[in-house]
VOZA-94912 format. One record per residue: x, y negated, z negated of N, C-alpha, C in turn; residue number from 0. Coordinates in nm, 3 decimals. Atoms other than C-alpha are relative to their C-alpha. Example, Ala and Ser with C-alpha at 12.3 -4.5 7.8 and 13.67 -1.06 7.14 Angstrom:
[[0.089,0.119,0.000],[1.230,0.450,-0.780],[0.090,-0.120,0.000],0];
[[-0.082,0.119,0.006],[1.367,0.106,-0.714],[-0.077,-0.109,-0.073],1];
REM end
This chain:
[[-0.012,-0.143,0.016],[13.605,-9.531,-10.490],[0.004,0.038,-0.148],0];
[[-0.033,-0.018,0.159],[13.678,-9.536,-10.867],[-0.128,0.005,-0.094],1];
[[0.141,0.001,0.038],[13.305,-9.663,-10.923],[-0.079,0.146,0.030],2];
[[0.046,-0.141,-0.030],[13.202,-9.325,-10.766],[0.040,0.089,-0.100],3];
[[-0.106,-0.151,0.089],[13.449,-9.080,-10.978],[-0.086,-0.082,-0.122],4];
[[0.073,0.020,0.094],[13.284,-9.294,-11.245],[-0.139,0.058,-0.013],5];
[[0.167,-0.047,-0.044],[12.922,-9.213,-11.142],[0.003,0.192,0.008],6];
[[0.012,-0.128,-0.033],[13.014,-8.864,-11.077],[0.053,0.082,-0.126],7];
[[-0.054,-0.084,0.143],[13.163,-8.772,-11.441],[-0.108,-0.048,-0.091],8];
[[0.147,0.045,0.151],[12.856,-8.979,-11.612],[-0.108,0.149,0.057],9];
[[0.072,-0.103,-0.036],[12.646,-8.742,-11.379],[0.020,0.128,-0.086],10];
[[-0.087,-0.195,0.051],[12.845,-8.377,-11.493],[-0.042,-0.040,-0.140],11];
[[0.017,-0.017,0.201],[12.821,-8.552,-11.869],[-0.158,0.024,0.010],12];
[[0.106,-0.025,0.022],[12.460,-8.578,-11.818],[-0.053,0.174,0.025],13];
[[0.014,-0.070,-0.036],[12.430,-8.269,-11.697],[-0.009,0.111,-0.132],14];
[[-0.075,-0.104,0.089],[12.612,-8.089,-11.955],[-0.145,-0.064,-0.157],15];
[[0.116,0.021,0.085],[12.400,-8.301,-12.250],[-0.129,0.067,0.048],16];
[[0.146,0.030,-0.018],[12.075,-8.256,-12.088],[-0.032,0.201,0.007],17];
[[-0.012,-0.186,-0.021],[12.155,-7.847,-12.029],[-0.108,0.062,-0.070],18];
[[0.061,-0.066,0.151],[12.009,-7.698,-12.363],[-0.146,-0.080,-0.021],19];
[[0.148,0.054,0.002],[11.671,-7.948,-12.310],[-0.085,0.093,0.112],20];
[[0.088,-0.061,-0.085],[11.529,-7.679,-12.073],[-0.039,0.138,-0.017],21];
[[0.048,-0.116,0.015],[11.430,-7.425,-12.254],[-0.095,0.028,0.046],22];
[[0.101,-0.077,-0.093],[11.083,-7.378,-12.137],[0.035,0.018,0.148],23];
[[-0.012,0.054,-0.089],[11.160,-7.465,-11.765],[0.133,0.085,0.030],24];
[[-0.138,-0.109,-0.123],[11.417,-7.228,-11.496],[0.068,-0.097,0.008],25];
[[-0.033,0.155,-0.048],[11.492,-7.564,-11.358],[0.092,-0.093,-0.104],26];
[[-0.066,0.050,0.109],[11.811,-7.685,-11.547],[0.018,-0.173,0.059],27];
[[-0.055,0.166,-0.024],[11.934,-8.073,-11.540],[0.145,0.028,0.117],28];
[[-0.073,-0.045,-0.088],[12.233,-7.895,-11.354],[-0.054,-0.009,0.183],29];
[[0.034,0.000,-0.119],[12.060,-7.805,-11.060],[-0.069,-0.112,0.080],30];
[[-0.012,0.147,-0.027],[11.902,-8.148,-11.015],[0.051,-0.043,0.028],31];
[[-0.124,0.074,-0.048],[12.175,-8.316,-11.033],[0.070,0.023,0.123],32];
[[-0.099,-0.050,-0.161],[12.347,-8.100,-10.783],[-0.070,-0.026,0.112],33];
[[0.059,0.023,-0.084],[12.094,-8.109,-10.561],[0.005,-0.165,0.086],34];
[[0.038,0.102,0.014],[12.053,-8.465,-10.599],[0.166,-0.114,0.027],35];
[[-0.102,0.073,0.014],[12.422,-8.557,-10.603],[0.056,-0.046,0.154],36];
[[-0.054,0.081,-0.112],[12.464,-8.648,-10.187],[-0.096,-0.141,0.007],37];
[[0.065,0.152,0.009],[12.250,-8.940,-10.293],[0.023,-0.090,-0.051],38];
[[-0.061,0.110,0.144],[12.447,-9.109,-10.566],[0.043,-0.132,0.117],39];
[[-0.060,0.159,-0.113],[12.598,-9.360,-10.218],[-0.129,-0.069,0.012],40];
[[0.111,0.080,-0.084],[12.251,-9.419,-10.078],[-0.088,-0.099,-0.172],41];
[[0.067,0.075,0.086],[12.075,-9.493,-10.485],[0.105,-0.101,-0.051],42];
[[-0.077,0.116,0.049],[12.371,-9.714,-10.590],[0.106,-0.086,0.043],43];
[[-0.094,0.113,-0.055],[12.559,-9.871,-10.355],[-0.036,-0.029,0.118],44];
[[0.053,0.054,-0.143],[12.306,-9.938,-10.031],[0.087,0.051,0.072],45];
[[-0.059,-0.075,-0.103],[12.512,-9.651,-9.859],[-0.126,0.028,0.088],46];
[[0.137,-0.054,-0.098],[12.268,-9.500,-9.570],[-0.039,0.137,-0.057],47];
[[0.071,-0.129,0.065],[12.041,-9.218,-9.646],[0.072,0.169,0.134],48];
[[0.000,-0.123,-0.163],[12.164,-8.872,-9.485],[-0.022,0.129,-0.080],49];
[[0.094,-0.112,0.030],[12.057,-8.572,-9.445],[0.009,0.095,-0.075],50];
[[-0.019,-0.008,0.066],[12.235,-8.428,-9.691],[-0.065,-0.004,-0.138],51];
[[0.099,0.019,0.105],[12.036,-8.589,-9.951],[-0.142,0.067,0.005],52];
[[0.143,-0.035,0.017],[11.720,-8.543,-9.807],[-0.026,0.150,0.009],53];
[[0.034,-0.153,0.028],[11.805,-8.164,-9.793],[0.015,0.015,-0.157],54];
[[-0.048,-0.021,0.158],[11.874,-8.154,-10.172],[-0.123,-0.072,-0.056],55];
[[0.115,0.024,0.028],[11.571,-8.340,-10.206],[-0.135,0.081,-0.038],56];
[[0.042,-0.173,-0.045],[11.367,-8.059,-10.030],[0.005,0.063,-0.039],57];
[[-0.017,-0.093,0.079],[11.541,-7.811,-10.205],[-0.062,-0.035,-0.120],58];
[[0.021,0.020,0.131],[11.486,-7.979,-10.514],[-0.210,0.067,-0.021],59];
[[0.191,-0.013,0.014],[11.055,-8.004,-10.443],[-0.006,0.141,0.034],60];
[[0.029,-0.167,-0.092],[11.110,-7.589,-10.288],[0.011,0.056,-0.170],61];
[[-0.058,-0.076,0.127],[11.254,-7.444,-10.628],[-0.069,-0.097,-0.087],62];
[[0.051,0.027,0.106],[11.031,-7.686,-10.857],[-0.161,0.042,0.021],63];
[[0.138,-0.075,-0.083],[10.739,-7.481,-10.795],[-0.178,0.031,-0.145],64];
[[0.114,-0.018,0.158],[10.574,-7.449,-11.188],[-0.010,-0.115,-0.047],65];
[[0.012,0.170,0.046],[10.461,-7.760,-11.367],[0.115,-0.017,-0.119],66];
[[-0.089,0.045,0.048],[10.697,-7.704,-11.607],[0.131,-0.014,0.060],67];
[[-0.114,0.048,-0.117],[10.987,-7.703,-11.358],[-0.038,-0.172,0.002],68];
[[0.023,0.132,-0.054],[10.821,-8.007,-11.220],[-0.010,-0.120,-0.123],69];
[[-0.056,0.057,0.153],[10.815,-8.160,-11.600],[0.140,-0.033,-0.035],70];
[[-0.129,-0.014,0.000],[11.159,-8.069,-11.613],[0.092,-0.098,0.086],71];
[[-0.060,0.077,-0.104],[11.267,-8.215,-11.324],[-0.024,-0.168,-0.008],72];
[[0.001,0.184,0.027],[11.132,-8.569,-11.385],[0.064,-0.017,-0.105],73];
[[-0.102,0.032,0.120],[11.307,-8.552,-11.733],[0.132,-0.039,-0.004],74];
[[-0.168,0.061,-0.020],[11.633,-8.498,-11.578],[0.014,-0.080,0.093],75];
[[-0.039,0.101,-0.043],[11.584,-8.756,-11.313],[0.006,-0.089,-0.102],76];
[[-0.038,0.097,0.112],[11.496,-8.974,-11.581],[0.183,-0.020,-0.075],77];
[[-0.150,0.025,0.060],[11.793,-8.923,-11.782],[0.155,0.000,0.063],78];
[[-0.124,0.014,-0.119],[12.030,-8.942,-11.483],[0.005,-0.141,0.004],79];
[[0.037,0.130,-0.010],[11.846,-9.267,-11.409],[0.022,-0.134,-0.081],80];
[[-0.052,0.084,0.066],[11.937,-9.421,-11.733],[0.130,0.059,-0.025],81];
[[-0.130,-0.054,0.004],[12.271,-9.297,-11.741],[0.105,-0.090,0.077],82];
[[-0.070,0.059,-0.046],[12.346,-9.450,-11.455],[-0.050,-0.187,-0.018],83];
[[0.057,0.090,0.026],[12.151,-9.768,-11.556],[0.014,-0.155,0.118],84];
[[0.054,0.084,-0.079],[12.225,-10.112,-11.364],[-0.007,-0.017,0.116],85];
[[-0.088,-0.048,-0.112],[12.389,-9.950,-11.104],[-0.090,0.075,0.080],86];
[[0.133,-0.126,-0.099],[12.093,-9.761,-10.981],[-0.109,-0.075,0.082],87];
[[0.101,0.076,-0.098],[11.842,-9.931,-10.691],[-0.129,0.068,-0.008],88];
[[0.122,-0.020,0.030],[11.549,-9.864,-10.843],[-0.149,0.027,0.081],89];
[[0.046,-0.082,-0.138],[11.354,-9.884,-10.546],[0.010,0.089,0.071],90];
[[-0.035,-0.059,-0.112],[11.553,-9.709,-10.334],[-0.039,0.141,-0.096],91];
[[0.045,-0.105,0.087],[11.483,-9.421,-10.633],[-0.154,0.059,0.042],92];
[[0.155,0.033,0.007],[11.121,-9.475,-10.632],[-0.014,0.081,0.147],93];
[[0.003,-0.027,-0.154],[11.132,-9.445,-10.266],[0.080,0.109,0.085],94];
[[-0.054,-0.148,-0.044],[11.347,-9.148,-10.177],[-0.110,0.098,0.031],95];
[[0.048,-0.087,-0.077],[11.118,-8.896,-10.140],[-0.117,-0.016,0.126],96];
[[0.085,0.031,-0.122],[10.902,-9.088,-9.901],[0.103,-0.022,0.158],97];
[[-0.114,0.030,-0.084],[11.226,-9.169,-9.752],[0.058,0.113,0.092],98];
[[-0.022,-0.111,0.026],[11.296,-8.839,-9.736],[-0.120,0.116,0.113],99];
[[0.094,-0.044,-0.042],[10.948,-8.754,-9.571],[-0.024,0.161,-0.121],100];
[[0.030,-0.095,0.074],[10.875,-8.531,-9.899],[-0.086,-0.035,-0.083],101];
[[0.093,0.044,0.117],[10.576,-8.540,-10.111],[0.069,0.046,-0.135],102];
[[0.045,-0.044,0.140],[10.593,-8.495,-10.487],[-0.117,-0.024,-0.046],103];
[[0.133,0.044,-0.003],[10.336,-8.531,-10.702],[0.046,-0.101,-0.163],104];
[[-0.003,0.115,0.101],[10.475,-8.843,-10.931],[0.109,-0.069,0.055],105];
[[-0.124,0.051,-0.057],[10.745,-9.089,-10.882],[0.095,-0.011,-0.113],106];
[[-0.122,-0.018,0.047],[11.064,-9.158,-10.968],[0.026,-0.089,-0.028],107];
[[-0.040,0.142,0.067],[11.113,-9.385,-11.221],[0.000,0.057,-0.167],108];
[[-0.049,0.001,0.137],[11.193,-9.409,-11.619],[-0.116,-0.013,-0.077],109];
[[0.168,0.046,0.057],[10.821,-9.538,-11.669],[-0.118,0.101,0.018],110];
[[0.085,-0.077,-0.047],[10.675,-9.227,-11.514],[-0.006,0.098,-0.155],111];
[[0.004,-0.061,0.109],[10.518,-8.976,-11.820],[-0.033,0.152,0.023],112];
[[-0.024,-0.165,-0.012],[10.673,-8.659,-11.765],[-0.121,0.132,-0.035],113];
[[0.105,-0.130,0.066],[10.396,-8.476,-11.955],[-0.100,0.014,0.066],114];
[[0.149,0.019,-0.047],[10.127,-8.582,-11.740],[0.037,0.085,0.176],115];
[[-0.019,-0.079,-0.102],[10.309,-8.414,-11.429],[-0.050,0.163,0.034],116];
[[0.064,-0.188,-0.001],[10.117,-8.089,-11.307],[0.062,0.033,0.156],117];
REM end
């Protein structure tokens, strides 16, 4: 439980750093995160996926609707992603929104190049 409250104050810090990087873009690192935060069990500790997540998922792809949103939004997964670094199931990342039954249109990973997202 302690590993969580850990994971969940690196999250809020990221959050808070990453804030003021979205100037072009509606789409803050905030709302990501939030969206994104009934998934922190299933990407780092092989909890089960529920539906929870995959609605915050959803939401997330509904409200990233401009490319710079959608720019945005891979930035702050990214920097969630190394934040939480070894602790994160990289796959199971990768694989969420298929998981999820949600298209995007890039994946989710640290290697992906935000700029090239339309």
């Amino acid at each position: 439980m302690t590993g969580v409250m850990k994971l969940a104050c690196l999250v809020l810090a990221c959050m808070i750093v990453a804030g003021p990087m979205t100037a072009n873009a509606a789409l803050s690192c905030g709302t990501v995160n939030g969206n994104l935060a009934g998934c922190i069990g299933y990407l780092t500790q092989g909890a089960a996926l529920t539906q929870g997540c995959c609605n915050g998922v959803t939401n997330l792809k509904n409200i990233a609707r401009t490319t710079p949103d959608r720019q945005q939004a891979c930035r702050c997964l990214q920097s969630a992603a190394r934040a939480v670094g070894r602790g994160l199931n990289t796959g199971r990342a990768a694989g969420l929104p298929s998981a999820c039954k949600v298209n995007i249109p890039y994946k989710i990973s640290t290697s992906t190049n935000c700029n090239t997202v339309r």
